[in-house]
Structures are given as C-alpha cells and as structure tokens.
N, C-alpha and C positions, 0 to 999 in steps of 0.2 A: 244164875243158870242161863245157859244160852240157849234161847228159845229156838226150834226144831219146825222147819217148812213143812206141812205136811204134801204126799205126795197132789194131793186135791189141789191146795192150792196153786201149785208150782205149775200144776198140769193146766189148769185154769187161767195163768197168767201167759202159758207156751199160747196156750188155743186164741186169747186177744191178740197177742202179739202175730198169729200166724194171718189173722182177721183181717188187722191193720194193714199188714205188708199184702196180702191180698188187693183191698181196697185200693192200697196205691197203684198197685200194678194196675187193677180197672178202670181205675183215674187216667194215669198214663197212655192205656191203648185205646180208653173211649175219647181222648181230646183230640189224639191224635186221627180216628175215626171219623171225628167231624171235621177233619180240616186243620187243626192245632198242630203242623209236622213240627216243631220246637218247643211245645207247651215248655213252660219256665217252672220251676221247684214250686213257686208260689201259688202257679196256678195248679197245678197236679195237688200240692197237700188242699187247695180252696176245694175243690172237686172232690176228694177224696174224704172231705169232712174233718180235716186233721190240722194241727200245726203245721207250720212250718219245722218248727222244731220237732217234734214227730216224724216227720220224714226223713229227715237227713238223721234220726238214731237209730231208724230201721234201716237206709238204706245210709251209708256214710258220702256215698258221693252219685253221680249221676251214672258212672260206668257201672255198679252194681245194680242200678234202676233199670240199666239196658240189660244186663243179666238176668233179673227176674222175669223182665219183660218180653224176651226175646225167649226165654223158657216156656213162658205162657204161650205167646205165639205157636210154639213146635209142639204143646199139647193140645191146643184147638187143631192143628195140622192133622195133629196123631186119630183125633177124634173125628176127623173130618174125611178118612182116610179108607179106602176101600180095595183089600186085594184084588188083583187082576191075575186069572189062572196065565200059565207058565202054556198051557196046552192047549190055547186058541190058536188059531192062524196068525200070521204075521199083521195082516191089514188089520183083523180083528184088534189085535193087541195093542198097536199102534194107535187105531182109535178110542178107546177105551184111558190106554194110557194118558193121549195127549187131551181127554175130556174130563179126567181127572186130574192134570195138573191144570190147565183152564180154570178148573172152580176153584183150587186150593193157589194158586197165584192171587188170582181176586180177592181169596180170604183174608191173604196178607198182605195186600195191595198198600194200601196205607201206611202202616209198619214197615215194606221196605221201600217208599216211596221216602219215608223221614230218617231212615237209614240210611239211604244216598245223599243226605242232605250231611249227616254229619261224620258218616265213617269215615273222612278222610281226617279227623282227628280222635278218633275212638277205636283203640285197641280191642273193644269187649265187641262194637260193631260187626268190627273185621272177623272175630270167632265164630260170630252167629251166624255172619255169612254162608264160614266154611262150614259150618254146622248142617244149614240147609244145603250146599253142592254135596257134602259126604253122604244124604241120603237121596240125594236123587240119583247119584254114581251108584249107592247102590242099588238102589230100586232098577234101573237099567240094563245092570249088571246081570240081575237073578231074571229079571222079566224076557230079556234079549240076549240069553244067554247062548242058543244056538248061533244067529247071526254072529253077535262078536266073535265067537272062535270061529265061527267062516274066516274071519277077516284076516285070519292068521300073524303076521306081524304089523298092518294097519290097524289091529284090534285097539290101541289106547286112543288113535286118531280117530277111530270111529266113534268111537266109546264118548271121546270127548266133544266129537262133535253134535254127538246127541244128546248130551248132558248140556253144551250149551245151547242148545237150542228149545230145551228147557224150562230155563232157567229165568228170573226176575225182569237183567237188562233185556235177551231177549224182546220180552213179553211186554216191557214198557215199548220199547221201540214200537212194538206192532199195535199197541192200546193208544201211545199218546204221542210216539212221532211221527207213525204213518196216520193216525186218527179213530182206526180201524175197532168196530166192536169185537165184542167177544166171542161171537158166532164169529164173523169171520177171521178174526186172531186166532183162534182157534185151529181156523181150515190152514191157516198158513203154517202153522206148528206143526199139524197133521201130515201137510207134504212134504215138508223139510226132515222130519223124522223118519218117515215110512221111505222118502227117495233114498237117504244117508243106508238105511238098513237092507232097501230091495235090495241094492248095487251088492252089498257082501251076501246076499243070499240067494242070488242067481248064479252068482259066481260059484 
C-alpha cells in the first residue's frame, strides 16, 4: 500500500524549507551589510547555519539568490515607505519626497553598492534595477502629476530627469564621489528636483 503524505506533514516541510531560504536571503544582505559586497556561496550557507549543499538546493544558482534577495530588499523598501499627499504645495512635496528617498536610498545602500559590482554580468541584477526605476517613475508620476502635464511635450524629459535625479547612481555620486553627507546629499537632490519641476510650473 502506498503510504499517503498527510496534509501536516507536507505543510511542515513547505514551512522549513520557506525558513531555510529565509535564513539565506538574511545571510546574503547581512554580509553584504557589513562590508561582504561579494560574500561567496560558502560563506552565505557558513552565516546562514547551512550546508553548502543546502543552499545551492534552495536556491540552484547565484542569479536566483539575487532574486530572492533583491525581493527582500523591495519589501523592507515597501515597509520602510511613507505616502506623500498629492495636495501639498509643490516645495512641500518636493521636500518630503526627496527626504523620503534619502532614507530609503541609505536602506539599500549596501545592496546596490554590491549590485554595481556585479550587474554587468548578472541578467537578474539588471531586473531589479528596473524594478526599482519602475517605481520611482511611478511614484513621480502620481505625486507630480500636475507639473508633468505642465510640461506638455517635455513631459517624458522632465519625468526622466527627475526620476534620475533620484535614483541610486545619482545618490552614490553625491555620498561617495563628491564625499558629501546625507544631510547635505539630500539638499542637493532637493534642488535639482524642485528647480527641474519649478521651471514646468511657472510656465
């Protein structure tokens, strides 16, 4: 007779295995956290309490580890993440905005600092990238939404010049090629967004 999985067990094995791959993913973004921007397989499963061979049957290869992990990232984002009414004043909104991308850039600071190290051979990289531009375009979109249709046929220029102004490179430039803190990184994202937006909303 062919013995029968009960639903307990099956459900009990999903919940380790969901544990597991957890673990790694916290393994993964805490080494990289401290400095680790390449942690190697060996060391993520030594961190994570695991096999080596445990890792690589949850996750089959490294491009799937940046999948999970890059998922996790956009839910600490999501969590981290604070609407801004649509029906404040322009400078209002501008500030608010660019003090809310400030913190949530720093959150993931790390993460896409070891991003730029290897996306130029990582197809899963390159996704998560657009993953984060697709909601800051949007976030933009709905928050500056009068300005842009000022802007009338400059609308995607403008659109895009404030989505990258932004955005990760950006925000490295202003933290670690000009030197600059985060207060003042900040102030500079602050006028580069607000001057891009006054100009269509004077007009």
């Amino acid at each position: 007779m062919n013995r029968v999985e009960t639903p307990a067990r099956v459900d009990g094995r999903t919940a380790r295995a969901e544990r597991t791959r957890a673990a790694i993913v916290e393994a993964h973004l805490a080494l990289i956290a401290e400095g680790d921007l390449r942690p190697t397989g060996e060391r993520i499963a030594e961190r994570a309490g695991i096999s080596l061979r445990t890792l690589w049957t949850n996750f089959k290869d490294m491009e799937t580890l940046f999948e999970a992990s890059g998922a996790e990232v956009l839910r600490q984002q999501d969590a981290a993440y604070r609407p801004i009414s649509t029906t404040l004043p322009l400078a209002k909104r501008v500030d608010a905005y660019c003090r809310q991308r400030a913190r949530l850039l720093q959150l993931i600071a790390p993460s896409a600092r070891a991003a730029q190290m290897r996306e130029p051979v990582s197809e899963q990289l390159r996704r998560n990238r657009l993953k984060h531009i697709d909601r800051v375009r949007d976030e933009v979109e709905q928050l500056f939404a009068t300005e842009l249709a000022r802007a009338g046929r400059e609308r995607g220029q403008v659109l895009n010049a404030v989505v990258a102004a932004s955005m990760w490179p950006a925000w490295s430039m202003l933290r670690y090629g000009l030197g600059l803190g985060v207060d003042a990184a900040r102030a500079v994202m602050t006028r580069t967004v607000g001057a891009l937006l006054a100009e269509v909303a004077a007009d």
